[in-house]
C-alpha positions in Angstrom: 9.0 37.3 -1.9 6.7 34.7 -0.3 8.5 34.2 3.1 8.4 37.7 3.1 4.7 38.3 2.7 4.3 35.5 5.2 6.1 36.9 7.7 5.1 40.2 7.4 1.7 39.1 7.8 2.1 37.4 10.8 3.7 39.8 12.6 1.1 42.6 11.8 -1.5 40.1 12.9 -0.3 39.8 16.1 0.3 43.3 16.8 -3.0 44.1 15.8 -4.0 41.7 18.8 -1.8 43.7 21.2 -3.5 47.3 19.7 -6.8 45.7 20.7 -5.6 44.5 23.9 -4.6 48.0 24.6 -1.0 46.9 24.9 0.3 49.3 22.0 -1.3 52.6 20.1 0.2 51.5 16.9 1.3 48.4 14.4 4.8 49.3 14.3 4.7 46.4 11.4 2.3 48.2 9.1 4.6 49.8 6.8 6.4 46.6 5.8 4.5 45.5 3.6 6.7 48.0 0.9 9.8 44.9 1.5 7.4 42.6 -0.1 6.5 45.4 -2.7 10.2 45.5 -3.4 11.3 42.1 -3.2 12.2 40.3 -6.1 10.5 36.7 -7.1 13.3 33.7 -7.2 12.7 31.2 -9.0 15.1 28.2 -8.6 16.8 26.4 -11.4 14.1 24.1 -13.0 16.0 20.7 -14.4 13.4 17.9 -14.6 14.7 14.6 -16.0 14.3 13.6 -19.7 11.9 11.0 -20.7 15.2 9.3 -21.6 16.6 9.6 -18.3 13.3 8.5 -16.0 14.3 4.3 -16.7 18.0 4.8 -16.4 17.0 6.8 -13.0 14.5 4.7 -11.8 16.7 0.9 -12.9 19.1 2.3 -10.8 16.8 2.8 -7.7 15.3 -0.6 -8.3 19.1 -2.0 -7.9 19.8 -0.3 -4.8 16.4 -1.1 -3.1 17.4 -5.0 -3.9 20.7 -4.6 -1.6 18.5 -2.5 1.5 18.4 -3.6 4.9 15.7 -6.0 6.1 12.7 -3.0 7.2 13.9 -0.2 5.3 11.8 1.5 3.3 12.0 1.0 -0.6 12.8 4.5 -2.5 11.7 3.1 -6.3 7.8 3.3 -6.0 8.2 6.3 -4.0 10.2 8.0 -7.2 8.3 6.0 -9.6 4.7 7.4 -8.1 6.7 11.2 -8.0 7.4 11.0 -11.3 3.9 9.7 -12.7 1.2 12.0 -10.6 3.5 15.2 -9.4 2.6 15.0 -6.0 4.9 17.2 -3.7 6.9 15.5 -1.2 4.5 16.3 1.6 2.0 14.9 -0.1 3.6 11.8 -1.0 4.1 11.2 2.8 0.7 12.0 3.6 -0.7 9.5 0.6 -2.9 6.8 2.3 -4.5 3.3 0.3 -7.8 4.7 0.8 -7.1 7.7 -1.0 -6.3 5.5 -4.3 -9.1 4.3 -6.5 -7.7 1.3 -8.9 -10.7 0.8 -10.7 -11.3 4.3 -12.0 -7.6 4.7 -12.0 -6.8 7.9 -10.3 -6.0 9.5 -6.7 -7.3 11.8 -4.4 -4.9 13.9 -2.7 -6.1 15.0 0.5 -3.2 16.1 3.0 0.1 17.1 3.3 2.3 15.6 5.8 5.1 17.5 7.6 7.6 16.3 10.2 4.9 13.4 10.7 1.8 15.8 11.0 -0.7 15.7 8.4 -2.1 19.3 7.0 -4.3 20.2 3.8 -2.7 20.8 0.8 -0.5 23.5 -0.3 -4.0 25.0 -1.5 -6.3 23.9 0.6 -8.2 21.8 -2.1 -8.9 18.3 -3.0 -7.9 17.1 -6.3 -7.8 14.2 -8.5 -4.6 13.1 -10.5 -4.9 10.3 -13.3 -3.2 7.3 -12.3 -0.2 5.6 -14.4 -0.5 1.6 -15.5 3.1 1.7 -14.3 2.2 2.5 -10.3 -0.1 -0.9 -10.6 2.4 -3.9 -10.0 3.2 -2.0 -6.6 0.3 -2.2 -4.7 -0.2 -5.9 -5.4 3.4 -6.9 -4.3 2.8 -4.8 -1.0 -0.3 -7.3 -0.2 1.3 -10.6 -1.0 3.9 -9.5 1.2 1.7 -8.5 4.0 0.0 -12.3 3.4 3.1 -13.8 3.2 3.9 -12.3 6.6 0.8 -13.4 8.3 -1.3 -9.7 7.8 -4.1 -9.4 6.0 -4.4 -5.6 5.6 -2.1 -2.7 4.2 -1.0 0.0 6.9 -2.6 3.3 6.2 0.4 5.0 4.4 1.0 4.2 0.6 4.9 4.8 1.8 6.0 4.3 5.3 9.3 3.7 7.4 9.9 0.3 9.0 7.8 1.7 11.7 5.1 2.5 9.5 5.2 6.2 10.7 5.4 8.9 7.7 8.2 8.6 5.4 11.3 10.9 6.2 10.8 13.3 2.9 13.4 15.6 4.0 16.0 12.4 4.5 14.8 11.0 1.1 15.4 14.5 -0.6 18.9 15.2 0.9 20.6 11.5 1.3 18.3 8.5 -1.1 18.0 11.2 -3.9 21.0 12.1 -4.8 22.6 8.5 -4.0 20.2 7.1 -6.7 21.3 9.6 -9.2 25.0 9.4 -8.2 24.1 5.5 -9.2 22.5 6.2 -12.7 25.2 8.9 -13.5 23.2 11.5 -13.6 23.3 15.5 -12.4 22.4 16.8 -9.4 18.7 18.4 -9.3 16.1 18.6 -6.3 13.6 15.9 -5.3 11.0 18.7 -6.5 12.0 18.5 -10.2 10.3 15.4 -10.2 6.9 17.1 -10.2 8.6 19.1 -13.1 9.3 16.2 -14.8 5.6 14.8 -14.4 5.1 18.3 -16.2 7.4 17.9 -18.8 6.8 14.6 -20.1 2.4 15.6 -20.0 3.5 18.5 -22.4 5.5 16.5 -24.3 3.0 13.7 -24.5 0.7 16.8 -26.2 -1.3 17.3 -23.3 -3.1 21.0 -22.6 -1.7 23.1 -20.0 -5.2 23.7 -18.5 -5.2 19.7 -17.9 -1.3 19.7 -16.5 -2.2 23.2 -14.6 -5.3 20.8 -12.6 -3.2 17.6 -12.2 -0.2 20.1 -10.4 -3.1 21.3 -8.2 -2.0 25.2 -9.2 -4.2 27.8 -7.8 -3.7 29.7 -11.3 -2.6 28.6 -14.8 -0.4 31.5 -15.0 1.8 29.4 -12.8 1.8 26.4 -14.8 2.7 28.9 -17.6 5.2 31.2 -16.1 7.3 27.8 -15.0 
């Protein structure tokens, strides 16, 4: 229903531009706006992990980062932070050091990154989402490697490929993804039911759907509610 709103939108925008550049008499797109009156919301299958599942999952990323190749990217901390804060993919990709306070112990997520182009966030606002004591141990292995190899600075990007150029989200979701659950046994679900299972496990830790509905970064509650 959303693709079709989108579309529909855009293409009654631009022939309103050729009606006012006297190019047509009439938006031949008006009237369908009725398909997105008529089209039905689909929701995907929703089938986050189980707080029982997350260390299986994430033991069995840990043992397949330890056989990568020299410069490739490791895929733990990357499902590990997923897990924890409920950032989307984009935003994962686009998450810089700056952008994490450790002191206060939380994150600002500014952008979303895209086929290595950085954009505002799905809603076009700033939030901040609580950070985990399990992210911590990360960050400080990622500096005593860059001082072990003669640096004295992070890159930018929180994740990065060997060339420290945005992660490849779309290669992570549809080839390291399922590879790590293939190696902890478990079913098949989407990279995006991670941010479900952040959800999950803040409900089941007795946390207030108001409080889960800010840390998702929904533009309504009835969203957090409805999924």
């Amino acid at each position: 229903k959303h693709t079709i709103r989108n579309v529909t939108a855009c293409l009654c925008s631009v022939l309103s531009h050729a009606i006012e550049d006297k190019l047509i008499t009439y938006n031949p797109a008006a009237k369908l706006t009725r398909f997105f009156k008529l089209a039905r919301v689909v929701h995907e299958k929703i089938e986050p992990l189980t707080a029982a599942e997350v260390p299986g999952f994430l033991e069995a990323t840990r043992k397949r980062d330890l056989k990568k190749r020299k410069g490739d990217p490791e895929y733990c901390p990357l499902f590990l932070c997923a897990i924890h804060t409920g950032l989307r993919s984009g935003e994962l990709a686009g998450l810089q050091w700056g952008d994490i306070d450790w002191n206060g112990k939380f994150i600002m997520v500014r952008r979303s990154v895209k086929k290595g182009k950085a954009y505002p966030t799905k809603t076009d606002k700033i939030r901040r989402v609580d950070l985990a004591e399990e992210l911590a141990a990360y960050p400080r292995r990622r500096i005593e490697e860059a001082m072990s190899a003669g640096r004295i600075e992070l890159p930018g990007l929180v994740f990065a490929s060997g060339e420290g150029t945005p992660i490849d989200m779309h290669n992570v979701a549809r080839r390291e993804f399922p590879n790590c659950l293939a190696k902890a046994q478990l079913r098949m679900i989407r990279f995006h039911d991670l941010r479900y299972t952040f959800a999950s496990l803040l409900i089941q830790n007795g946390e207030s759907l108001a409080y889960v509905k800010e840390q998702l970064g929904h533009s309504s509650i009835k969203i957090t509610v409805d999924i």
